[in-house]
C-alpha positions in Angstrom: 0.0 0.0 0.0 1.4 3.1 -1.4 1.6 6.5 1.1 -1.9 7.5 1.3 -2.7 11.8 1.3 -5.1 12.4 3.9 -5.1 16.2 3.9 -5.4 18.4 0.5 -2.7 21.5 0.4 0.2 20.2 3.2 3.6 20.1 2.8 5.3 17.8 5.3 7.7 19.1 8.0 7.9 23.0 6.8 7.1 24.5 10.3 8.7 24.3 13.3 6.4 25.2 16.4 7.2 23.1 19.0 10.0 19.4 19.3 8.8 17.5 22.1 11.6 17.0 24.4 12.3 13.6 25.0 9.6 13.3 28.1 6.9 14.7 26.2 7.9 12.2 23.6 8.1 9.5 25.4 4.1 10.4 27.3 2.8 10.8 23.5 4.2 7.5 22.5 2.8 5.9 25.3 -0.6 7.5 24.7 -0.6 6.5 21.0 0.2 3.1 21.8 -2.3 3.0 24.1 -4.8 4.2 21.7 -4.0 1.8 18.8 -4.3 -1.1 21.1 -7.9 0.0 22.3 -8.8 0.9 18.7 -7.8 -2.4 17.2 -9.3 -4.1 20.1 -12.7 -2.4 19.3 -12.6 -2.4 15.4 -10.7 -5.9 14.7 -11.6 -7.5 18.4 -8.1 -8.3 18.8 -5.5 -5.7 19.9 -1.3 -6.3 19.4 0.5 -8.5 22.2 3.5 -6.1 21.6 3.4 -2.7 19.9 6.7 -0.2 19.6 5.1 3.2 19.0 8.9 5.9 17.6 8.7 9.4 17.3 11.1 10.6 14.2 11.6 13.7 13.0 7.7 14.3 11.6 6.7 10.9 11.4 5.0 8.7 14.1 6.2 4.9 13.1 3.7 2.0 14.9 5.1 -1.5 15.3 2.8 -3.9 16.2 3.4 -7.8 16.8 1.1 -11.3 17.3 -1.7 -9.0 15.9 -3.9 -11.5 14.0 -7.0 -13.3 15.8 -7.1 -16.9 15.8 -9.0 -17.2 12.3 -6.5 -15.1 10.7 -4.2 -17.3 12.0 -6.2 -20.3 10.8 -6.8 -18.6 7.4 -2.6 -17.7 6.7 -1.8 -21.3 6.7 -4.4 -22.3 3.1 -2.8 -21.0 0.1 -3.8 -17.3 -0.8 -4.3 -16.9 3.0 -1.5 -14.4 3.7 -2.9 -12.0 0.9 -6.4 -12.1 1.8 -5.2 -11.3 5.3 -3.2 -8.6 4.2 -6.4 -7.4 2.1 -8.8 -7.6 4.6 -6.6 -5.9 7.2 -5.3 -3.0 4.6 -9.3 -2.6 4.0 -10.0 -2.5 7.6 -6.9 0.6 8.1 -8.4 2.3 5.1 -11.7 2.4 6.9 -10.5 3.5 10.6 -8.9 6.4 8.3 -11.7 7.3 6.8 -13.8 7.1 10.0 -11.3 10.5 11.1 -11.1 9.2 14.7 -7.1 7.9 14.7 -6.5 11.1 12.8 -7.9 13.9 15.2 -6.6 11.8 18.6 -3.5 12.2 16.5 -3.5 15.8 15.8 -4.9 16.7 19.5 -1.5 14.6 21.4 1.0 15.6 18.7 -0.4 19.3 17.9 0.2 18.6 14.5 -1.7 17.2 11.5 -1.5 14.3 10.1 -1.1 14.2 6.4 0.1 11.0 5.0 -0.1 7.5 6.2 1.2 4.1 5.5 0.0 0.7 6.5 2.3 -2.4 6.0 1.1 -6.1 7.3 2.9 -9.0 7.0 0.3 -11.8 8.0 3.3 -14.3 7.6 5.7 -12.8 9.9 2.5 -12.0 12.6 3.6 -8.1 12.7 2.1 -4.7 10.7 3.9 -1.4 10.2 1.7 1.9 10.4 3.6 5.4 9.6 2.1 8.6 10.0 3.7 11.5 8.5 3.2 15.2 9.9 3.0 18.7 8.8 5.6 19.8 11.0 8.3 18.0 12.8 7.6 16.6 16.0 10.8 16.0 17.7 
């Protein structure tokens, strides 16, 4: 799944605000995590066993890992599996997008708005990638 534009006329990173120090940083990671797990709890009924939520430059990077319920787990091992996983859960993202929730709790903790995101999963491996890129830099 390419970079998707989620906000017409922004330029990522141009202006400079506010860098979180690393405290601030490290509360806004925490929340985000936090958030994501809930969110996938509620939308997919299953919520990451491990997530790694990073702070870079103007990008917010979202690790998650042992994801998949158990018939996603089931479904992975018949052949076409892992795609239609991967579908289905690139589907699912696209939808939470659109819904505008992830993207204003976003904007509210990191005081910036979110512009482009990218969501990678890799059914196989039991892990997904999620980037969010900002129209400022965050730290």
């Amino acid at each position: 799944m390419p970079f998707l534009k989620l906000r017409e006329n922004a330029t990522p990173g141009i202006y400079q605000p506010h860098l979180f120090d690393e405290a601030e940083r490290k509360q806004i990671q925490h929340q985000i995590a936090n958030y994501i797990k809930q969110l996938s709890k509620e939308k997919l009924d299953k919520g990451p066993e491990a997530m790694r939520v990073t702070m870079a430059d103007d990008m917010v990077i979202i690790k998650s890992e042992h994801y998949l319920t158990r018939m996603e787990q089931f479904i992975i091992q018949n052949p076409h599996g892992v795609e239609t996983v991967r579908s289905a859960r690139s589907d699912a993202i696209a939808g939470v997008v659109r819904d505008g929730d992830v993207l204003d709790f976003l904007e509210k903790v990191t005081q910036a708005k979110p512009i482009y995101t990218l969501y990678e999963s890799y059914p196989e491996d039991d892990y997904c990638i999620w980037v969010f890129m900002f129209d400022r830099r965050l730290v």
